[in-house]
N, CA, C and O of each residue as an XYZ file, in Angstrom:
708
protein
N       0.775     -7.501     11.021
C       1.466     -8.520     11.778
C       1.649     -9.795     10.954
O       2.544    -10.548     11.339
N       1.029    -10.110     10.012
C       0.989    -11.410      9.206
C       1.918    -11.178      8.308
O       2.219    -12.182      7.662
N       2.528    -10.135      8.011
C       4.183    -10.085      7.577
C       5.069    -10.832      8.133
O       5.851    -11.733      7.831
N       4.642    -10.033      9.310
C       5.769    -10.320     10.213
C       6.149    -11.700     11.002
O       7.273    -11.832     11.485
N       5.524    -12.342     11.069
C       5.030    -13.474     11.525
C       5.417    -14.344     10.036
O       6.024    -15.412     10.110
N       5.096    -13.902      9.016
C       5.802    -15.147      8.151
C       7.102    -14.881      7.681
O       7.767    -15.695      7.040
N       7.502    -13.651      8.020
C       9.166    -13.174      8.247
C       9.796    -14.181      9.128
O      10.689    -15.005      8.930
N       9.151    -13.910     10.048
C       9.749    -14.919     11.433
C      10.051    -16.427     11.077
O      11.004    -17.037     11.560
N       9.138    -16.975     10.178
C       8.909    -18.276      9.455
C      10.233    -18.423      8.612
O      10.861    -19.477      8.499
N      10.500    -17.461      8.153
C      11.395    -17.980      6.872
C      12.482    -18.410      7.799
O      13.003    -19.443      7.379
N      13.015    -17.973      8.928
C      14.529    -18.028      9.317
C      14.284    -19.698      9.645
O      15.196    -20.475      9.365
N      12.821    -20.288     10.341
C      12.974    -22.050     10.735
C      11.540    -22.356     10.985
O      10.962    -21.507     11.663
N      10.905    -23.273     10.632
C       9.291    -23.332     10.927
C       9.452    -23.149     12.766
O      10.396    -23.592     13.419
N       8.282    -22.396     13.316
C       8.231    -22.713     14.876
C       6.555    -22.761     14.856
O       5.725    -22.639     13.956
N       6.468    -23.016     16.406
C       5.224    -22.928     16.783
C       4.643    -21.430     17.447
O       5.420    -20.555     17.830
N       3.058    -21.293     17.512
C       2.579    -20.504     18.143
C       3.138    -19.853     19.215
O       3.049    -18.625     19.185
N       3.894    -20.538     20.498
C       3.932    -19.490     21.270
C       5.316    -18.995     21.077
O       5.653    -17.850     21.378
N       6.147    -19.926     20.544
C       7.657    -18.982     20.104
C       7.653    -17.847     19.448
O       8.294    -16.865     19.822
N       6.636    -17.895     17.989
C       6.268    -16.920     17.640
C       6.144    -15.503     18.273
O       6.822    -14.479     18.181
N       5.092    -15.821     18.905
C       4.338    -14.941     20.061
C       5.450    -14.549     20.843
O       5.279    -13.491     21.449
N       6.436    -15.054     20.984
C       7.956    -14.786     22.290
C       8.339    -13.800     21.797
O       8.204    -12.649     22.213
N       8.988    -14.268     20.619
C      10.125    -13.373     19.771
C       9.334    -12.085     19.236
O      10.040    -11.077     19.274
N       7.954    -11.863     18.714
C       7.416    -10.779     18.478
C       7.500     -9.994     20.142
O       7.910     -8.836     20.064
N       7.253    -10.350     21.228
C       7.047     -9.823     21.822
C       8.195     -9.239     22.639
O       8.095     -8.502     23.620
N       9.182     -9.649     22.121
C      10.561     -9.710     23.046
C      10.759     -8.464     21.183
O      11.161     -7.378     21.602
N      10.669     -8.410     20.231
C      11.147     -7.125     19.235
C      10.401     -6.091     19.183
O      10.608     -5.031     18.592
N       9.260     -6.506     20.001
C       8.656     -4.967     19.940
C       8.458     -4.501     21.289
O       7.689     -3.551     21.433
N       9.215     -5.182     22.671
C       9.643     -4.493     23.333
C       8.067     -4.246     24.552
O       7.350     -5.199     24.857
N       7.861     -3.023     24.991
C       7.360     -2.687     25.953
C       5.860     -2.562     24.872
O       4.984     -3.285     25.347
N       5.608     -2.179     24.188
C       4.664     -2.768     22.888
C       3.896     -3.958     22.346
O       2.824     -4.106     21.761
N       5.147     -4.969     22.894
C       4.742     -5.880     22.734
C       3.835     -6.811     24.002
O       3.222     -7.878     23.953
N       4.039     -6.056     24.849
C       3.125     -6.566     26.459
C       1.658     -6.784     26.597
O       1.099     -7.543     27.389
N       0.951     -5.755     25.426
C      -0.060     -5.981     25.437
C      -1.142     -7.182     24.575
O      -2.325     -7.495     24.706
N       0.042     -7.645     23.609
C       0.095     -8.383     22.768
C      -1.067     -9.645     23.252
O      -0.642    -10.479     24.051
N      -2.471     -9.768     22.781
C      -3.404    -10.783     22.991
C      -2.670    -12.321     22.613
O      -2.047    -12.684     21.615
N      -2.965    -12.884     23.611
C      -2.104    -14.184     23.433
C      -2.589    -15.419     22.323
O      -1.706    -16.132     21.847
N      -4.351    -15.690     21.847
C      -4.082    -15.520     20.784
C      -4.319    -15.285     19.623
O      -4.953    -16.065     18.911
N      -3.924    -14.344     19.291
C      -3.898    -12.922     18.271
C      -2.939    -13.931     17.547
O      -3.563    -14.442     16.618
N      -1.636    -14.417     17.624
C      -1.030    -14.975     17.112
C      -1.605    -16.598     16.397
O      -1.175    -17.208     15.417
N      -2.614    -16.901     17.256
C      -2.911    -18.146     16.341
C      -3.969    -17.962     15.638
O      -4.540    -18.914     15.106
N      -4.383    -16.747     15.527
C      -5.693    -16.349     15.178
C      -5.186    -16.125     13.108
O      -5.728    -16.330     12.022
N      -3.675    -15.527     13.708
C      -2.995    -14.884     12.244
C      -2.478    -16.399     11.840
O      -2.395    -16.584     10.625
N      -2.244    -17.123     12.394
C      -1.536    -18.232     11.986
C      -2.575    -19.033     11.010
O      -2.254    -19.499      9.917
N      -3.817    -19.106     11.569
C      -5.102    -19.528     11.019
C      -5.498    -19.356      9.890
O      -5.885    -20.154      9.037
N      -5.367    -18.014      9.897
C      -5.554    -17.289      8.658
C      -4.504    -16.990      7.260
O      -4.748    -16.540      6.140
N      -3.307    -17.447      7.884
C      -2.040    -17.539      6.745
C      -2.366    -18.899      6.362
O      -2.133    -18.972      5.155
N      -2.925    -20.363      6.932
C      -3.009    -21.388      6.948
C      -4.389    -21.213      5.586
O      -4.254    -21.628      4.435
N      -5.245    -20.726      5.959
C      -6.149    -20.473      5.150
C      -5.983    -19.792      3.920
O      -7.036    -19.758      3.284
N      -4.836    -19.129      3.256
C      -4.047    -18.340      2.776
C      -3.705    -18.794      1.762
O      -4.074    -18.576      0.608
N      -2.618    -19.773      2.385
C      -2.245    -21.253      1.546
C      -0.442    -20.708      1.617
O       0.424    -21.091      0.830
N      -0.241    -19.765      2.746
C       0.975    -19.014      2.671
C       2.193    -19.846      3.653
O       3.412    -19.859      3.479
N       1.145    -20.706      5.036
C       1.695    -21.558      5.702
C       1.409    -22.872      5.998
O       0.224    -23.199      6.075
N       2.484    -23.875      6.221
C       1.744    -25.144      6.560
C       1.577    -25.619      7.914
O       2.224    -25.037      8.786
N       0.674    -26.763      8.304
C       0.698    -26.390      9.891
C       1.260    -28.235      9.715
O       0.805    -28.907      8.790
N       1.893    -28.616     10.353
C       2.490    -30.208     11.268
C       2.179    -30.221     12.549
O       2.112    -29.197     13.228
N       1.961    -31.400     12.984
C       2.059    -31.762     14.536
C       3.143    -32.193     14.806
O       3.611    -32.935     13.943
N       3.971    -31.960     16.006
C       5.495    -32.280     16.299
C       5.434    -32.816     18.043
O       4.785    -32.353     18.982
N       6.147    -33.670     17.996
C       5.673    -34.651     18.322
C       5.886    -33.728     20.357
O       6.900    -33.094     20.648
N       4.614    -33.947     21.434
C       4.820    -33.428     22.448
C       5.749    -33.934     23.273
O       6.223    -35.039     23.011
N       6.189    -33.190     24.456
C       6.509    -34.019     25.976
C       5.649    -34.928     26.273
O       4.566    -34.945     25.689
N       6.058    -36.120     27.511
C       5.523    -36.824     27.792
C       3.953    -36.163     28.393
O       2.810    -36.546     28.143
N       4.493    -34.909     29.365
C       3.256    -34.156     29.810
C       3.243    -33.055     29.557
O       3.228    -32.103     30.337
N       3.250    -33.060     28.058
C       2.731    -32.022     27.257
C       2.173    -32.657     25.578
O       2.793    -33.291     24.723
N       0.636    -32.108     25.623
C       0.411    -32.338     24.090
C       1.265    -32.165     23.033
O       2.306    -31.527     23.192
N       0.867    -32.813     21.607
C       1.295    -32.647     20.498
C       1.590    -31.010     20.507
O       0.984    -30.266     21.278
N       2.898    -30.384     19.271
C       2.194    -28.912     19.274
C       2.195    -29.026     17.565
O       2.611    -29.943     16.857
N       1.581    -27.767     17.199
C       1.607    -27.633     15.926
C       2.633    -26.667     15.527
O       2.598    -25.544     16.030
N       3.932    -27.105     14.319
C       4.851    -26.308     14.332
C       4.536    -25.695     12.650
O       4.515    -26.692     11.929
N       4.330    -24.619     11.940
C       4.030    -23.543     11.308
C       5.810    -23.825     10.247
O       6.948    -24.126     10.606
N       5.056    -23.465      8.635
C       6.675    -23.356      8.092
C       5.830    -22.745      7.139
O       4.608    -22.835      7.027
N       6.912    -21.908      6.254
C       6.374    -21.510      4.985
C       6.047    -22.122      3.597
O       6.836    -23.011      3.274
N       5.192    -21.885      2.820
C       4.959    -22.739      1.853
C       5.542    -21.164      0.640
O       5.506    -19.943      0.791
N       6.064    -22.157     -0.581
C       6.226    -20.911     -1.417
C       5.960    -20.068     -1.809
O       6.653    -19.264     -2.433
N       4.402    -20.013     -1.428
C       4.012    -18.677     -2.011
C       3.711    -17.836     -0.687
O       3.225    -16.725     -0.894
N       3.955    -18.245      0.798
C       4.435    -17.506      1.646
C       6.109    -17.177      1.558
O       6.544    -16.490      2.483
N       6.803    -17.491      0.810
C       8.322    -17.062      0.991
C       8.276    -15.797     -0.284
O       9.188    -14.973     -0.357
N       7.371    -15.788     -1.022
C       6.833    -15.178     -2.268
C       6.885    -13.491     -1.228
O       7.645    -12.551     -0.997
N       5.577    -13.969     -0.908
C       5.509    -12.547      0.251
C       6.038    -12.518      0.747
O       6.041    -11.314      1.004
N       7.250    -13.225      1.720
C       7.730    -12.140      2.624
C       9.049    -11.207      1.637
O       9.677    -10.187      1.918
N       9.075    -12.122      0.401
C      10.187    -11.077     -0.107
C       9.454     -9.433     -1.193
O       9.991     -8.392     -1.573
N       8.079     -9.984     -1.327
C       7.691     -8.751     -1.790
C       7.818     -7.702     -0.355
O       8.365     -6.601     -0.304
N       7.181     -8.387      0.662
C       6.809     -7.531      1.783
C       8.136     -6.576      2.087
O       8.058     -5.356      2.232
N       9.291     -7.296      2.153
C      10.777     -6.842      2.374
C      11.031     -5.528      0.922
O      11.515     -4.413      1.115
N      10.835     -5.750      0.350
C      10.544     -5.132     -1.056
C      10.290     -3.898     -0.715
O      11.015     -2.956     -1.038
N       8.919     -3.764      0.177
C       7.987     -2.799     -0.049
C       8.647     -1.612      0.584
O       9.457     -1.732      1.503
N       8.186     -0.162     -0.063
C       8.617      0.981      0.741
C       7.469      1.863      0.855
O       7.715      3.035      0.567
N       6.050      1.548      1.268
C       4.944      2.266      1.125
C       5.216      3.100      2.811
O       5.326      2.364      3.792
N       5.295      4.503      2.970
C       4.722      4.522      3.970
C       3.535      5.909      3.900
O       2.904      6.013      2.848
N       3.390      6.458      4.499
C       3.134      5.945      6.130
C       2.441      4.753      6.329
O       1.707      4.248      5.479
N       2.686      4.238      7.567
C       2.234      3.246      8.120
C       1.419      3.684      9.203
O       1.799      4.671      9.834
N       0.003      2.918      9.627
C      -0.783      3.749     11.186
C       0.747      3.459     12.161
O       0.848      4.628     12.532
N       1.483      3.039     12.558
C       2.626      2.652     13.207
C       3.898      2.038     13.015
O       3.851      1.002     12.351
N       4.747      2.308     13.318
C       6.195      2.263     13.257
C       6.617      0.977     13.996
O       7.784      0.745     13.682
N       6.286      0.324     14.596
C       6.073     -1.323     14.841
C       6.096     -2.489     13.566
O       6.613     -3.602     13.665
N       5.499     -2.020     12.520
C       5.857     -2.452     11.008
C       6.672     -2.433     10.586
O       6.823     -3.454      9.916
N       7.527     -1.738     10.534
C       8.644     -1.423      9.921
C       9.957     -1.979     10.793
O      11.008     -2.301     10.239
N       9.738     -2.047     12.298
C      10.300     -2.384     13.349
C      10.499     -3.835     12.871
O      11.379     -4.278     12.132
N       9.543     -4.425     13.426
C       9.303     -5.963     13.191
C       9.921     -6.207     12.162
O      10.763     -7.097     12.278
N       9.740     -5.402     10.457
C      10.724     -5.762      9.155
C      11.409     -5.857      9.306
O      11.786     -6.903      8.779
N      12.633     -5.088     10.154
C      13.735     -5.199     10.375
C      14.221     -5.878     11.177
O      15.425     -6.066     11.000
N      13.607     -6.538     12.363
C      14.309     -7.562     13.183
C      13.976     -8.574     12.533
O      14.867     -9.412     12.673
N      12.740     -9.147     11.558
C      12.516    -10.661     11.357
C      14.136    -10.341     10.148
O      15.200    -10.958     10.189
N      13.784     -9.309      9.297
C      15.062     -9.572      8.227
C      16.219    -10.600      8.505
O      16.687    -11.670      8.117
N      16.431     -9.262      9.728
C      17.973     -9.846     10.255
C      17.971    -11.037     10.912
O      18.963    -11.765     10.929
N      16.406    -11.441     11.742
C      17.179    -13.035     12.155
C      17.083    -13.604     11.490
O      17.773    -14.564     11.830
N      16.397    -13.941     10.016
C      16.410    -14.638      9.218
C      17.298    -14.528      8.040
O      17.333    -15.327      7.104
N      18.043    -13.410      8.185
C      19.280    -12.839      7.202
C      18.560    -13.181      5.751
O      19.031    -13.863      4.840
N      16.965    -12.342      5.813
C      16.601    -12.501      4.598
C      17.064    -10.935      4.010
O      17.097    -10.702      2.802
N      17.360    -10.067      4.894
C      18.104     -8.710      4.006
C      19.064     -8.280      4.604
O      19.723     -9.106      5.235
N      19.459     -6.947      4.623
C      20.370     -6.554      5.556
C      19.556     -5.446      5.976
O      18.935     -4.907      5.060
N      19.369     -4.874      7.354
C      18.391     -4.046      8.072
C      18.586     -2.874      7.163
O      17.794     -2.630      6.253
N      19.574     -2.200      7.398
C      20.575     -1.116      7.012
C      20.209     -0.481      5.310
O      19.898      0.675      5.022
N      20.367     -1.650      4.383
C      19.499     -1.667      3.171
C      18.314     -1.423      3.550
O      18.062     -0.219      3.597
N      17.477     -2.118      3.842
C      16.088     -1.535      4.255
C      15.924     -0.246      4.783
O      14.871      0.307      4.465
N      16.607      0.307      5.427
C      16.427      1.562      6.217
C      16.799      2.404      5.279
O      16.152      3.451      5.320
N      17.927      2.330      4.097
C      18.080      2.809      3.420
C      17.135      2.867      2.125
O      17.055      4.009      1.674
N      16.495      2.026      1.513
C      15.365      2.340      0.857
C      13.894      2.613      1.095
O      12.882      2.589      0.395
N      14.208      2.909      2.484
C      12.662      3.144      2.847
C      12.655      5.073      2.920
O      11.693      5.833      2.811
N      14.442      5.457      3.191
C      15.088      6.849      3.332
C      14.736      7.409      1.899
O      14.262      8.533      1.737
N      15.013      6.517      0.859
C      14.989      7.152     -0.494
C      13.470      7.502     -0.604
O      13.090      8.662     -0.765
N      12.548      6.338     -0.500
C      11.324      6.856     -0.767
C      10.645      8.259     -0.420
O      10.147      9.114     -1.154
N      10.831      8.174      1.192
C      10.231      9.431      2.143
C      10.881     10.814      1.524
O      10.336     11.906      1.366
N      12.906     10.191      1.079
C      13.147     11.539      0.405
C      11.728     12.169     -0.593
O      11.074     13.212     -0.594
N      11.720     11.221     -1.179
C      11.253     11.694     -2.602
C       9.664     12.107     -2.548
O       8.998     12.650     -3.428
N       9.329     11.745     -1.439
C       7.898     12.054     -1.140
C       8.026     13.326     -0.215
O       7.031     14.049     -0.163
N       9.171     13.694      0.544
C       9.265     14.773      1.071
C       9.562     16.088      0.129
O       9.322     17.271      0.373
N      10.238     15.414     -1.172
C      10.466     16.912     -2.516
C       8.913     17.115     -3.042
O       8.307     18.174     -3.204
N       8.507     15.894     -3.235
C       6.844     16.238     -3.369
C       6.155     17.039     -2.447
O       5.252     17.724     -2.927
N       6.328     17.110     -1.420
C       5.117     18.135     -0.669
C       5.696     19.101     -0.376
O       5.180     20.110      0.104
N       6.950     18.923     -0.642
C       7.501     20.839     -0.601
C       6.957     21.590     -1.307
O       6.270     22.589     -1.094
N       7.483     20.768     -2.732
C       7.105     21.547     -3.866
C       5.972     21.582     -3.797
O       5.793     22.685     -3.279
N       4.848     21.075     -3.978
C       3.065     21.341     -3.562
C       2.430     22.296     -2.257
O       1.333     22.807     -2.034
N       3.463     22.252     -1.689
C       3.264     23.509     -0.693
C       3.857     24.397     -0.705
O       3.712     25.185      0.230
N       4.809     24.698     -1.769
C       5.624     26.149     -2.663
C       4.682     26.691     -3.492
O       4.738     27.908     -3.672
N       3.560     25.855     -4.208
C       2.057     26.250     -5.038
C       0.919     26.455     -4.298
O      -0.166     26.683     -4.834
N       1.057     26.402     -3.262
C      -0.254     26.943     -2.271
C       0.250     28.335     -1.907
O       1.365     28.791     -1.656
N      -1.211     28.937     -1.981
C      -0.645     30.767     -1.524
C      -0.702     30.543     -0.233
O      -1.265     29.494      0.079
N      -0.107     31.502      1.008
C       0.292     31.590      1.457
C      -1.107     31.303      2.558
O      -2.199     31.657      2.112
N      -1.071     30.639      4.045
C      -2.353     30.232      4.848
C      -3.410     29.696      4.329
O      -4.519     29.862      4.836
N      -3.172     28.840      3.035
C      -4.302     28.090      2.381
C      -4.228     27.032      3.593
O      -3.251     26.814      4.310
N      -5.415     26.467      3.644
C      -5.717     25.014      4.226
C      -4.952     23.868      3.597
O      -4.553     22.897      4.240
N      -4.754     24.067      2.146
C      -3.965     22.606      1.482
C      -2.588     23.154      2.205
O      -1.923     22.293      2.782
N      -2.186     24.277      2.221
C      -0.871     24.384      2.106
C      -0.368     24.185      3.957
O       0.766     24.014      4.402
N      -1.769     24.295      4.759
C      -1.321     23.702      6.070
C      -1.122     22.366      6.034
O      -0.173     21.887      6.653
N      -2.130     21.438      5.185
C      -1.981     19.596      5.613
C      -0.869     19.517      4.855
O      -0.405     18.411      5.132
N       0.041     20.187      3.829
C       1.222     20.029      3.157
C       1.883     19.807      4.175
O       2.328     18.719      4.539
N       1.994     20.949      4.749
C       3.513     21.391      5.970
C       3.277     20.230      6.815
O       4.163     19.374      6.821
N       2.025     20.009      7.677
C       1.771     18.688      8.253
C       2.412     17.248      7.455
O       3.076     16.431      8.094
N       2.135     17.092      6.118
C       2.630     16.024      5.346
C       4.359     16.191      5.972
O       4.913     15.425      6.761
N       4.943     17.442      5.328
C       6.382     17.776      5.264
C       6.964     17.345      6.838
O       7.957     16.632      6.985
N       6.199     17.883      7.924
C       6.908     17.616      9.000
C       6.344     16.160      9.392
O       6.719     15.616     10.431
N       5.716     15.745      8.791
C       6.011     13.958      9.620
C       6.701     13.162      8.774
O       7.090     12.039      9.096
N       6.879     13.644      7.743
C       8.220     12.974      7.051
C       9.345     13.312      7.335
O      10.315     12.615      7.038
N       9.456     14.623      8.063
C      10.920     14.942      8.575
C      11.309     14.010      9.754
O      12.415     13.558     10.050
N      10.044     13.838     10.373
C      10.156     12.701     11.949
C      10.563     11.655     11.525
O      11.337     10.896     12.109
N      10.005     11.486     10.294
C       9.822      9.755     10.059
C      11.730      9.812      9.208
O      12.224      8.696      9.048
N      12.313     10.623      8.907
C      13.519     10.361      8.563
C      14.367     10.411      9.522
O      15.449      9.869      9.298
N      14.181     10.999     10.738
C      14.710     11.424     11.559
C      15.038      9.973     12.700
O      15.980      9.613     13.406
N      13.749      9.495     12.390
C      13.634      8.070     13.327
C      14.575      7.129     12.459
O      15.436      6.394     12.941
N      14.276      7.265     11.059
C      15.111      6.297     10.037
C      16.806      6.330     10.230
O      17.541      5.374      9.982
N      17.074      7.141     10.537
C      18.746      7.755     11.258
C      18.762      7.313     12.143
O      19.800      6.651     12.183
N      18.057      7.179     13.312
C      18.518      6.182     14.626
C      18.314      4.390     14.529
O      18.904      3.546     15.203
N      17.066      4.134     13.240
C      17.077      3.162     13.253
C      18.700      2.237     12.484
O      19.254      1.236     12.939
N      19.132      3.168     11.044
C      20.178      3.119     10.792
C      21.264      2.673     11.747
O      21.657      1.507     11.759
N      21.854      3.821     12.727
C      22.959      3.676     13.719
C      22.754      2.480     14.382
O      23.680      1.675     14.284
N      21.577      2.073     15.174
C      21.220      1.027     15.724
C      21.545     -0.276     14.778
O      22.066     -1.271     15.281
N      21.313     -0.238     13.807
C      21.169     -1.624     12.970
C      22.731     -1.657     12.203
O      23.233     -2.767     12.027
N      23.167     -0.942     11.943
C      24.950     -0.578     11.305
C      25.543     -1.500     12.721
O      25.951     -2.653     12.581
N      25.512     -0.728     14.212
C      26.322     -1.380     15.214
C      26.029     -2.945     15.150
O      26.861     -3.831     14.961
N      24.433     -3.109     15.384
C      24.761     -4.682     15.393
C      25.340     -5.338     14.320
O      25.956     -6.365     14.605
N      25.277     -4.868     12.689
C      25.859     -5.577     12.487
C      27.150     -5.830     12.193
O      27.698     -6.778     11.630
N      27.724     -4.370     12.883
C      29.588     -4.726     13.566
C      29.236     -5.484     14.160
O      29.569     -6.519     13.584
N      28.831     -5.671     14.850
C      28.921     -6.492     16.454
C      28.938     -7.926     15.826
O      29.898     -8.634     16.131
N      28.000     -8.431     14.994
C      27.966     -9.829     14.505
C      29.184    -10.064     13.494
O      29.717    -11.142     13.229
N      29.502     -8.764     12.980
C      30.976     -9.300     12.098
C      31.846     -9.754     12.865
O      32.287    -10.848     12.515
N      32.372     -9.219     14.019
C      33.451     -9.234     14.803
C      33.083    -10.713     15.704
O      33.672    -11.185     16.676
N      32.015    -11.155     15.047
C      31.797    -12.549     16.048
C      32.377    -13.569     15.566
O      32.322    -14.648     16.156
């Protein structure tokens, strides 16, 4: 989440609970369970980091000061390695989610690119466990966690194709704006 969250940063410094909005409004029915704060807990710790800076801005009459969050350079450092990265698996697909919506509101990539080099990798990790499970004799144990490897990379490309279509339309939709 501390990607993602200084993804969110690059597009305009905000505060804690906007943060907390917009994660929770991109990851959807996922995002409900979301500890409220979990987010200042990460904020704390990017602060400690040296990745974000924290300001006080100035409150409502009846409302305190708040503290509004921006990136410092060597948080803009990471989020473009992070954007970079094509490691997966991931324990969850919420990572990769979140990459792609902070990208686009911050038009630090284009989703679509991303989806597309995250496709090349899995390709190439999917010719790997073929072939390593073409060298297992036949009902070996390696050559079952292979096929296991092989078919959750088939899912995980399979999801990468809807995430594609999804992210191509919007960004017709924003050309035509």
């Amino acid at each position: 989440m501390q990607d993602a969250v200084l993804a969110m940063l690059a597009k305009e410094p905000s505060h804690g609970y906007r943060l907390r909005e917009r994660l929770r409004r991109d990851l959807g029915p996922l995002g409900r369970s979301m500890n409220a704060g979990q987010i200042y807990v990460t904020l704390a710790r990017l602060e400690r980091a040296g990745l974000v800076v924290c300001e006080r801005a100035d409150g409502l009459p009846d409302r305190p000061d708040r503290k509004v969050y921006a990136l410092t350079p060597a948080g803009q450092q990471r989020v473009a390695a992070w954007l970079a990265e094509v490691d997966w698996p991931k324990p969850d697909l919420a990572e990769f989610h979140l990459k792609l919506a902070a990208a686009a509101a911050a038009r630090l990539a284009d989703p679509v690119e991303l989806v597309d080099a995250q496709r090349r990798e899995l390709m190439r990790r999917l010719g790997e466990a073929q072939r390593a499970s073409l060298a297992e004799q036949d009902g070996s144990t390696a050559g079952l966690l292979l096929e296991g490897v092989a078919l959750r990379l088939q899912a995980d490309l399979r999801w990468l194709e809807a995430c594609e279509r999804v992210w191509s339309r919007r960004g017709d939709e924003t050309e035509d704006v």
